[in-house]
KEKE-3310 file (N, C-alpha, C; in steps of 0.2 Angstrom, whole numbers, plus 5000, padded with zeros to 4 digits):
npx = (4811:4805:4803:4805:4814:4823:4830:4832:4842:4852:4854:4858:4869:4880:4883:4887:4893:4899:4910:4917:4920:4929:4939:4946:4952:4960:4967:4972:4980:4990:4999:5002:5008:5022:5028:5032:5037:5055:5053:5044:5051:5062:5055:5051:5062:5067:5057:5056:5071:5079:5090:5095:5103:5092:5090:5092:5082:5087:5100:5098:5092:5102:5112:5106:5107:5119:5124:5117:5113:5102:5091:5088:5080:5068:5064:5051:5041:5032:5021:5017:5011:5002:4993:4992:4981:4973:4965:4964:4953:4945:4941:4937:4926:4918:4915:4912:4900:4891:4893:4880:4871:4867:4864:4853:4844:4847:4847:4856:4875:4889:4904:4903:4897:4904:4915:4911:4908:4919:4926:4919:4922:4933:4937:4932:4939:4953:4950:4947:4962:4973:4982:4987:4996:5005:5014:5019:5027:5037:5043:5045:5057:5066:5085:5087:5101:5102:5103:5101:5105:5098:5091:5100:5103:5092:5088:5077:5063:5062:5053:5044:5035:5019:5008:5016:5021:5010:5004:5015:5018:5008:5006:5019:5019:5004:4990:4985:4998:4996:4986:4994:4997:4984:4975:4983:4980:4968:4962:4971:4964:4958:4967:4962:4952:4952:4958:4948:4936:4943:4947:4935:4926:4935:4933:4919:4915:4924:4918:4907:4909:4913:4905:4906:4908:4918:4935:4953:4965:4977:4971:4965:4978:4983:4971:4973:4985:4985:4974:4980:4992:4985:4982:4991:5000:4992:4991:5003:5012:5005:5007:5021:5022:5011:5020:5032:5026:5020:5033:5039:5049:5052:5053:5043:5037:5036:5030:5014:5011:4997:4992:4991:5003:5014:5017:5021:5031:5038:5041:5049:5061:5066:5063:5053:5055:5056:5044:5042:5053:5057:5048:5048:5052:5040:5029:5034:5034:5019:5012:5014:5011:4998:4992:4994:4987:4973:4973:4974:4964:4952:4956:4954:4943:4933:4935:4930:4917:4913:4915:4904:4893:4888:4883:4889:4884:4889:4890)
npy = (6811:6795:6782:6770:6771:6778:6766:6758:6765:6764:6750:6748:6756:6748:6736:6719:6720:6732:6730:6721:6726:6735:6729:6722:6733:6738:6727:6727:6736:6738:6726:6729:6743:6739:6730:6737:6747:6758:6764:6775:6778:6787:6796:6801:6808:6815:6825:6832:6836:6847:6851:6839:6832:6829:6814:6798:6784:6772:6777:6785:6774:6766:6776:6780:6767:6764:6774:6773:6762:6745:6744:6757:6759:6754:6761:6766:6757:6750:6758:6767:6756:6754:6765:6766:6755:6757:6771:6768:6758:6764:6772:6766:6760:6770:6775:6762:6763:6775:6771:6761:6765:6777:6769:6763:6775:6781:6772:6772:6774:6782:6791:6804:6804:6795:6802:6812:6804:6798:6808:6815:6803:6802:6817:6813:6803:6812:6819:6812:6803:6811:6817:6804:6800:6813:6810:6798:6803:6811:6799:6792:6801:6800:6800:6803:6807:6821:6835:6847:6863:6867:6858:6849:6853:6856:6849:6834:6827:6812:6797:6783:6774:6775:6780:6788:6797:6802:6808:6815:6826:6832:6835:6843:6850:6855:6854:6857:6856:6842:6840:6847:6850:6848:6858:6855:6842:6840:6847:6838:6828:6827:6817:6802:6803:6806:6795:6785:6788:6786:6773:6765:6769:6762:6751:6746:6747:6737:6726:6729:6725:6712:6704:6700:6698:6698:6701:6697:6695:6701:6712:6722:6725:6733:6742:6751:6756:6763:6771:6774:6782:6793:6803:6806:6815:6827:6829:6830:6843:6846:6835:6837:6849:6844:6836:6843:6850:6841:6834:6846:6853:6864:6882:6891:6904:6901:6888:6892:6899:6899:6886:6893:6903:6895:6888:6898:6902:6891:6891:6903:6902:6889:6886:6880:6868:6862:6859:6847:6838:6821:6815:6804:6794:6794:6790:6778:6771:6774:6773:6756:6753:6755:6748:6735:6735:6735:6725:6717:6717:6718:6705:6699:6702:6697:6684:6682:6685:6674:6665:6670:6667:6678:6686:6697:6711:6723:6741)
npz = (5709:5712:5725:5718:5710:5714:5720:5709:5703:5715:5715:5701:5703:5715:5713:5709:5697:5693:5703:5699:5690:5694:5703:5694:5686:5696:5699:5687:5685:5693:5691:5678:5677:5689:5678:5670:5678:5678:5668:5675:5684:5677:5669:5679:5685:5675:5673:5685:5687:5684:5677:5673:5659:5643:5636:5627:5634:5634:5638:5650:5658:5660:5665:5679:5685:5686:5695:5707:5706:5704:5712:5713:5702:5706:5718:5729:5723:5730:5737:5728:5719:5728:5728:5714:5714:5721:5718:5703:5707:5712:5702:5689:5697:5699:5685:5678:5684:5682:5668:5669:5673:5663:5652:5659:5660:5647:5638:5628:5619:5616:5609:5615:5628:5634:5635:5644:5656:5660:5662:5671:5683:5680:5689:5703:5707:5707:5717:5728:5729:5728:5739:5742:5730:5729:5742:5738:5725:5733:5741:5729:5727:5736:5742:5728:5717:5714:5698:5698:5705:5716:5723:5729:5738:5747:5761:5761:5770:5775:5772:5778:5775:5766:5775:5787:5778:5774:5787:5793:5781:5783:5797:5798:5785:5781:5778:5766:5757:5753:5745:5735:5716:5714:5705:5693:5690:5690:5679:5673:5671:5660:5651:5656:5654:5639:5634:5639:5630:5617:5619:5622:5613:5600:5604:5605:5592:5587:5592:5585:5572:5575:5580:5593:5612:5620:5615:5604:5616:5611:5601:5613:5619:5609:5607:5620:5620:5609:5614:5624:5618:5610:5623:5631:5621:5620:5633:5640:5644:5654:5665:5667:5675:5684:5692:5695:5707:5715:5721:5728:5727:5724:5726:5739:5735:5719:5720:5725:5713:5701:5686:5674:5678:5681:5668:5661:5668:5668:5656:5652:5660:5655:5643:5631:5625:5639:5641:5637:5642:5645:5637:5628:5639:5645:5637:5631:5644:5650:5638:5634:5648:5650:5640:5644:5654:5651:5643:5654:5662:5657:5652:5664:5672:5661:5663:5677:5675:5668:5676:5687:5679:5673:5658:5648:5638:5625:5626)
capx = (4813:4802:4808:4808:4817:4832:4831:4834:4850:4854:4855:4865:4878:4880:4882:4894:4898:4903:4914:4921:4927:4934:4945:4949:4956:4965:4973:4979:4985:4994:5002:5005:5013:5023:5032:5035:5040:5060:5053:5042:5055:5066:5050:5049:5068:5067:5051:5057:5076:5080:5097:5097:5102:5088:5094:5088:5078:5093:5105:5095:5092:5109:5114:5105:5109:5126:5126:5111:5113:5098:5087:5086:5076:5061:5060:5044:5038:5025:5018:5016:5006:4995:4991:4986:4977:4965:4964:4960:4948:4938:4939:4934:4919:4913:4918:4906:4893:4889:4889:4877:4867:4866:4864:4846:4840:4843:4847:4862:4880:4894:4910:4903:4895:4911:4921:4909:4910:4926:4930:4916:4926:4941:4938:4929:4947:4957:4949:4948:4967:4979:4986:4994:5002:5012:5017:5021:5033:5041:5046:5051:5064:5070:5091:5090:5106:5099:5109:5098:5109:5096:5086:5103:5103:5087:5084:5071:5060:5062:5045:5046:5028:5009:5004:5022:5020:5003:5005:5022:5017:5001:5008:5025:5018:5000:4986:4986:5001:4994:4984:4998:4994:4978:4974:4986:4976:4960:4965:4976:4957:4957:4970:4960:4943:4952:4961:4944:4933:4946:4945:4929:4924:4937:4933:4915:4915:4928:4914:4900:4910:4916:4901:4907:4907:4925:4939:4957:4969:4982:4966:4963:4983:4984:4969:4975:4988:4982:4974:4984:4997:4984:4979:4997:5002:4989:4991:5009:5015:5004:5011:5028:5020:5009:5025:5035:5022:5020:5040:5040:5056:5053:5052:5037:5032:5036:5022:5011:5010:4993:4994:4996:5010:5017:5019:5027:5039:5046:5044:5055:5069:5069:5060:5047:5054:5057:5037:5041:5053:5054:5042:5048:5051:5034:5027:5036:5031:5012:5009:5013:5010:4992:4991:4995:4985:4969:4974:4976:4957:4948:4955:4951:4932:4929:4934:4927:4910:4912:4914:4898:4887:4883:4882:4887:4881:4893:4890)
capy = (6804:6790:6777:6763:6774:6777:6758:6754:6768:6761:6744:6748:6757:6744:6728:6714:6721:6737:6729:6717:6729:6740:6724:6722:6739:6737:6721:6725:6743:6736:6722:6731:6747:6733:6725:6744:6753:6759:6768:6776:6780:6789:6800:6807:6811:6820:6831:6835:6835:6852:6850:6831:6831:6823:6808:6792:6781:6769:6780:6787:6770:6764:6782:6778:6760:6764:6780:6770:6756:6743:6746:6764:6759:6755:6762:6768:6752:6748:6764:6769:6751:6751:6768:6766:6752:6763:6776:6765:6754:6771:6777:6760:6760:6775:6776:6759:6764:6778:6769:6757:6771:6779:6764:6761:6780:6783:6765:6774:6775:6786:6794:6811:6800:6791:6807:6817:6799:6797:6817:6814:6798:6806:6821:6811:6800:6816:6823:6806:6800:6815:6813:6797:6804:6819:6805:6793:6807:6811:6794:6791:6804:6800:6799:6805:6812:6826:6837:6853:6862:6868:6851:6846:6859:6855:6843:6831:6821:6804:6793:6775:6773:6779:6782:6789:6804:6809:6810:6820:6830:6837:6838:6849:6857:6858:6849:6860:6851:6835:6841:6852:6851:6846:6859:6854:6835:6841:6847:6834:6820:6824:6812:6794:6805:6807:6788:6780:6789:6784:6765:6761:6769:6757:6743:6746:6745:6729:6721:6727:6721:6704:6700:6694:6702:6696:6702:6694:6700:6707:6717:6723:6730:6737:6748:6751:6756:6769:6776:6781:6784:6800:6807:6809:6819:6831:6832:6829:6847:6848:6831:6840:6854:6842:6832:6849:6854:6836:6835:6850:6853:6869:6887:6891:6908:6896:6882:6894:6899:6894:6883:6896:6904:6889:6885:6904:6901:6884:6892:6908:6898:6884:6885:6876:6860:6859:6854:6839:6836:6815:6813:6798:6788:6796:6788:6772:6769:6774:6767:6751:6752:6758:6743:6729:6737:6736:6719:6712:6721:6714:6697:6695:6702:6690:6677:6682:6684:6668:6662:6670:6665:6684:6687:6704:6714:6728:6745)
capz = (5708:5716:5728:5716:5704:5718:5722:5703:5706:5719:5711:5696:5706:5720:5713:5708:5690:5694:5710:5698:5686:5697:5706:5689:5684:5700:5699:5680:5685:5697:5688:5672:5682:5691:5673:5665:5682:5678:5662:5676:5687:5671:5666:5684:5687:5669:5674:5691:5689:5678:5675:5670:5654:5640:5632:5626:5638:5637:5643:5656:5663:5660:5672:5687:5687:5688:5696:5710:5710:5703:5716:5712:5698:5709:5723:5730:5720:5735:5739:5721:5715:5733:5727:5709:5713:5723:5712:5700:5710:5715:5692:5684:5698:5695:5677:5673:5689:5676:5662:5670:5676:5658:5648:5664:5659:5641:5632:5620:5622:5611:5613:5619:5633:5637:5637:5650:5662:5661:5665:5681:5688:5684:5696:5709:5708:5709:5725:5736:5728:5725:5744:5739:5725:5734:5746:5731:5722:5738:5740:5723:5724:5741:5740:5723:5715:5708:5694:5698:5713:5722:5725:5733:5744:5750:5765:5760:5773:5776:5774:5778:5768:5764:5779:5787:5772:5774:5792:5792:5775:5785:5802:5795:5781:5783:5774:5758:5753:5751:5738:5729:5712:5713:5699:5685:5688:5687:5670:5667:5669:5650:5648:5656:5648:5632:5634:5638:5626:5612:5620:5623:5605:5596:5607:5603:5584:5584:5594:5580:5567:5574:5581:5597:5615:5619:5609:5607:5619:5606:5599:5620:5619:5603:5608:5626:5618:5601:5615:5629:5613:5609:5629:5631:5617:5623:5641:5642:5647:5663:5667:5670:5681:5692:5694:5700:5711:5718:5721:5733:5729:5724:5734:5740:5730:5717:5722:5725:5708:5697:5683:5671:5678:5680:5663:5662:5672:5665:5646:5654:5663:5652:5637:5629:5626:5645:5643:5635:5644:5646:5634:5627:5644:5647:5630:5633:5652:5650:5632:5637:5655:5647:5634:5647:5659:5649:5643:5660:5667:5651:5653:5673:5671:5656:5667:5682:5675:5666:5684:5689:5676:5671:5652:5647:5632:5623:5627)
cpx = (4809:4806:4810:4814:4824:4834:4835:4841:4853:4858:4859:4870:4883:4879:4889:4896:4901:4908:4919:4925:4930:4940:4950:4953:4960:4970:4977:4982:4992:5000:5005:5010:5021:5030:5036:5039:5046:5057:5049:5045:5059:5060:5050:5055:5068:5062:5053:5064:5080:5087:5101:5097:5096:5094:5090:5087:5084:5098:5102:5096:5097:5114:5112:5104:5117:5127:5122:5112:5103:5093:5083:5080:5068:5058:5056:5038:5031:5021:5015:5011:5000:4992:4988:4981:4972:4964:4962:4954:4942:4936:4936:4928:4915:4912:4913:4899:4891:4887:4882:4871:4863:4861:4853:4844:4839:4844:4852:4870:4885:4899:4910:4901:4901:4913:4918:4909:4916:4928:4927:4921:4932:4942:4935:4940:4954:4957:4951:4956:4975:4983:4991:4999:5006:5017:5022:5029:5038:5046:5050:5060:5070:5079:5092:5096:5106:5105:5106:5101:5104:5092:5092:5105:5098:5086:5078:5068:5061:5055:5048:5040:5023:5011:5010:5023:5016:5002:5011:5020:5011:5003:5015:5023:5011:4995:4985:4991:4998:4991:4988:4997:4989:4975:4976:4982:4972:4961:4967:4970:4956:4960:4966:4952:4947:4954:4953:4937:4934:4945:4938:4922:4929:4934:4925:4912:4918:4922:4908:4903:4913:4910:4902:4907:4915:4929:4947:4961:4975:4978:4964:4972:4983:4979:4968:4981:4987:4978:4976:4991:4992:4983:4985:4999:5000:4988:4999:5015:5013:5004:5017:5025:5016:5017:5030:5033:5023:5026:5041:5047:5058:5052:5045:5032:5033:5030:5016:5005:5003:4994:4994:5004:5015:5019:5022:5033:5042:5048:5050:5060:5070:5069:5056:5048:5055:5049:5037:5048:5053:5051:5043:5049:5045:5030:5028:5032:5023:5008:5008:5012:5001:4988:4990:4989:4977:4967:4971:4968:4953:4947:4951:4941:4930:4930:4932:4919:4909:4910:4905:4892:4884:4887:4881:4886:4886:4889:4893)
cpy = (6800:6785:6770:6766:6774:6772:6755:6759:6765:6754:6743:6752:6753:6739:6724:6716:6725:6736:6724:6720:6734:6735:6724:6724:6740:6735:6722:6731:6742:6734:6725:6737:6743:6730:6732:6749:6758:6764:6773:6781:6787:6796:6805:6810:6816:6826:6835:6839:6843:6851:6845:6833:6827:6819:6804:6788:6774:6771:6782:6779:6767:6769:6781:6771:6762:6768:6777:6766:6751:6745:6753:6766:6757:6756:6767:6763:6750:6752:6766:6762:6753:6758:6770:6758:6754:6766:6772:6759:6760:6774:6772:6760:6764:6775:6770:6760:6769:6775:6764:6763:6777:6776:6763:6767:6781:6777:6766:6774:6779:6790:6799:6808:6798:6798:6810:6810:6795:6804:6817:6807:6802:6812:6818:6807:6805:6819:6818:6804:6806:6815:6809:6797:6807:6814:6798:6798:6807:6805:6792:6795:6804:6797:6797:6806:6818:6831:6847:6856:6865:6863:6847:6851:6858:6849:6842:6826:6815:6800:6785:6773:6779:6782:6787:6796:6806:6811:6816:6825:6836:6839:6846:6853:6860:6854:6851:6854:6845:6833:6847:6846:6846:6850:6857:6844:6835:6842:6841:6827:6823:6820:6805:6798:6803:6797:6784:6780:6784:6773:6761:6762:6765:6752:6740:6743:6740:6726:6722:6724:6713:6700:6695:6701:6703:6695:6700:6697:6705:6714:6723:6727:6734:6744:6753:6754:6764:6773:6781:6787:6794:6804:6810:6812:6824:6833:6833:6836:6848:6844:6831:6845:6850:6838:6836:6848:6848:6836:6840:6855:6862:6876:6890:6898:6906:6889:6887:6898:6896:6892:6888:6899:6901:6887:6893:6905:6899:6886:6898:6907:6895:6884:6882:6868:6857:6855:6850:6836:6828:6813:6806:6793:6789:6791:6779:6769:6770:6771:6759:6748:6749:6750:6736:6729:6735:6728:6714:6714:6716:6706:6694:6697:6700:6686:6675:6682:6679:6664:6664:6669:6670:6685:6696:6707:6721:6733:6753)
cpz = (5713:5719:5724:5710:5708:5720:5718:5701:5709:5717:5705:5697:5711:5717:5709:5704:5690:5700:5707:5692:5690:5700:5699:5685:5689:5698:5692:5680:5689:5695:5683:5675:5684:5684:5672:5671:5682:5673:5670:5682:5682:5672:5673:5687:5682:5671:5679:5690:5684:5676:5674:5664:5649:5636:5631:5632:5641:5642:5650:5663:5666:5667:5677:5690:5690:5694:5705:5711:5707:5708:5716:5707:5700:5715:5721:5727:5725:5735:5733:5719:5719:5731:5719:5709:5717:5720:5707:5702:5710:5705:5687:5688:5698:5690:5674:5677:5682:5670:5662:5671:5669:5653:5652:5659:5652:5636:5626:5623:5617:5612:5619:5627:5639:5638:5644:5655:5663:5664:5673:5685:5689:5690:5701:5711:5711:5716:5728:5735:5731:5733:5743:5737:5727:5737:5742:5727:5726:5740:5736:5723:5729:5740:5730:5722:5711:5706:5697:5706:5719:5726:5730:5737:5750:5754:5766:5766:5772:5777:5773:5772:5767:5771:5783:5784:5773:5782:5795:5788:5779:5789:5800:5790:5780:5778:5766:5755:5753:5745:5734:5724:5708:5706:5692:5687:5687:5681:5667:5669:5663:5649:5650:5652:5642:5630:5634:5635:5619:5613:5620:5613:5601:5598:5606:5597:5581:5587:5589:5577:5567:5575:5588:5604:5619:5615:5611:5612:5617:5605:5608:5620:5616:5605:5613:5623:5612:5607:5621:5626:5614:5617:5629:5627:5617:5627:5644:5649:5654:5666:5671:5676:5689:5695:5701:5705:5718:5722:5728:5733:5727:5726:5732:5734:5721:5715:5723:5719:5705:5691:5678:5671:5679:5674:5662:5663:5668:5659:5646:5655:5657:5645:5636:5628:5633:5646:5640:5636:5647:5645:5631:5632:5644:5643:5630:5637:5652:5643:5633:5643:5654:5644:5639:5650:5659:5646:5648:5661:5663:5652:5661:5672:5667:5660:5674:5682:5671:5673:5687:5685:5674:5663:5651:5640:5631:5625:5623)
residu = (UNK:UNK:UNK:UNK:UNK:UNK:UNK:UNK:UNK:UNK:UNK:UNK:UNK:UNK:UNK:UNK:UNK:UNK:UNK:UNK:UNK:UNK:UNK:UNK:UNK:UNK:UNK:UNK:UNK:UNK:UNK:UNK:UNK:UNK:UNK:UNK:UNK:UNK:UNK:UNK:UNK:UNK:UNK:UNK:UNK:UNK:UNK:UNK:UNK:UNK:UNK:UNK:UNK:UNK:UNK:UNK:UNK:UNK:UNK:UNK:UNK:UNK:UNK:UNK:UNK:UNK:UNK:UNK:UNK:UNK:UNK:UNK:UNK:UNK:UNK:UNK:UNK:UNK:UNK:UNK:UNK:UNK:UNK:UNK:UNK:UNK:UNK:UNK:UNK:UNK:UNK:UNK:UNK:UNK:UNK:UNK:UNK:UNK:UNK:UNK:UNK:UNK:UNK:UNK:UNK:UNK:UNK:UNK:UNK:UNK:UNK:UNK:UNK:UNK:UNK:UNK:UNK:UNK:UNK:UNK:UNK:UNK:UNK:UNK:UNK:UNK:UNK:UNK:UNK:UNK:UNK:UNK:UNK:UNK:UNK:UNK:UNK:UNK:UNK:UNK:UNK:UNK:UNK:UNK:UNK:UNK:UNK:UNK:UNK:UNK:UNK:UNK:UNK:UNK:UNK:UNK:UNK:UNK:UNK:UNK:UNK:UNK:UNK:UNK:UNK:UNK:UNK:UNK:UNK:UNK:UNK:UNK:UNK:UNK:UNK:UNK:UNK:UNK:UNK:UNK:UNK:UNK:UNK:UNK:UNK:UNK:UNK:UNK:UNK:UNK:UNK:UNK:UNK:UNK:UNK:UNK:UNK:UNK:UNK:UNK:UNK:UNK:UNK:UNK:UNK:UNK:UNK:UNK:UNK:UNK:UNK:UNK:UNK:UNK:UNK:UNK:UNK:UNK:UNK:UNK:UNK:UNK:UNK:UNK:UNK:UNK:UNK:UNK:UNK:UNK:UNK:UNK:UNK:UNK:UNK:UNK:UNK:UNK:UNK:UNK:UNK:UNK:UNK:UNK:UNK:UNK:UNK:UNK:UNK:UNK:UNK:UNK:UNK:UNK:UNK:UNK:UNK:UNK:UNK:UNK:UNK:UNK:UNK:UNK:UNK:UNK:UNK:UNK:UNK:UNK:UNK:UNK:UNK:UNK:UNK:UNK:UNK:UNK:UNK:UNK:UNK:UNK:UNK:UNK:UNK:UNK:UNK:UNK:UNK:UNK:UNK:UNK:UNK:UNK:UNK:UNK:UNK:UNK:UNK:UNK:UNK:UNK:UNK:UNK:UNK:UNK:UNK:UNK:UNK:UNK:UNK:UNK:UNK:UNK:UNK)
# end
């Protein structure tokens, strides 16, 4: 590669539009997270909690309102936003640097495209993030009332925050766990590949057939929506497993397990449908989390590059 060629790299990875959609996949992950969060809470007491009964989404919430007290329904609310808004600040800049990067060398773009720069953001997103996350669960589940009796057996850490957790989590238990179940994510970056394969191919072909490069914001739900509906349906079971693993709650020749015998175990103890488990909170809370989210991202970077006077062209 020659040096003007690593300049013109350079230059389509490093620059305002790749900095201003990743602010913008921030700020709408954040905010949409933020409306939907209670479903969000629900999905991850059912995936962790083995001897929460399933029930409907009402009742559920209805149960730990009562049972908790309103509050109950968001905590970890802080910790959990400031940390998908980096994770997703770090998956939209890579995720368009790529595209910008592709579009410079070959001039084409199409699903199979999207899929494979969506799968590379998403592992780069897993290594630098998945910290957060461990630290993020553990706090969620803090002063649970769990129904599973060995989770109330177990005294759980106390973190004040982020920082609090990953400083405690590595000092007492050693820096592995930070990244416990870093395998069942890496796997489970087929879910934002499949979600942003399926999004950017709809959102594509409404933009040939309207003829515009801005579509309305219902049209930006709806397909925010169709396709985080399909990621989910497809990744859902090792959603439950990274959840476990993340949780800690359970014994060690247990977490140690890898991701197949993990799914072993839970089909042995519990059965099969324990892997979908909370699928409808699940479906609920990331559909429209999903849909908002993508809403929200679309609207701030059309009007932020209205602001700057750059003119952008479908992809």
């Amino acid at each position: 590669m020659t040096d003007i060629d690593e300049k013109s790299l350079l230059e389509n990875v490093f620059n305002y539009t790749n900095l201003v959609h990743a602010i913008s996949g921030a700020v709408g992950s954040g905010f949409a997270l933020t409306v939907f969060y209670p479903l969000d809470t629900v999905r991850t007491r059912l995936q962790v909690d083995d001897h929460r009964k399933p029930k409907h989404l009402h009742e559920i919430l209805r149960e730990i309102f009562t049972e908790e007290g309103l509050l109950s329904l968001y905590r970890g609310l802080y910790p959990v936003v400031a940390s998908l808004c980096c994770s997703n600040f770090v998956y939209f800049y890579t995720f368009n640097g790529l595209k910008v990067v592709n579009m410079a060398n070959t001039g084409t773009s199409g699903p199979a495209k999207d899929l494979l720069m969506a799968f590379i953001a998403g592992c780069i997103n897993v290594l630098v993030t998945t910290p957060l996350w461990v630290v993020n669960t553990r706090i969620k589940l803090q002063g649970v009332q769990f129904k599973t009796e060995t989770h109330q057996e177990k005294k759980v850490p106390k973190y004040t925050g982020l920082i609090d957790g990953l400083m405690r989590i590595w000092r007492e238990e050693g820096i592995r766990s930070l990244w416990s179940g870093t395998l069942p994510s890496l796997v489970l970056v087929s879910n934002p590949s499949v979600q942003f394969m399926v999004y950017e191919s709809l959102k594509r072909y409404l933009q040939r057939m309207s003829g515009v490069e801005e579509l309305s914001g219902l049209t930006y739900f709806l397909l925010g929506a169709i396709a985080k509906m399909c990621a989910t349906f497809l990744t859902y079971p090792m959603q439950v497993i990274q959840s476990r693993l993340r949780a800690g709650y359970h014994k060690k020749e247990l977490a140690d397990l890898n991701f197949i015998q993990q799914l072993r175990n839970m089909i042995r103890n519990n059965g099969v449908l324990m892997l979908y488990k909370g699928l409808e909170a699940k479906l609920y809370q990331t559909v429209l989390t999903a849909a908002l989210m993508f809403l929200t991202y679309e609207k701030i970077s059309h009007f932020i590059f209205r602001l700057m006077g750059i003119e952008l062209k479908a992809t």
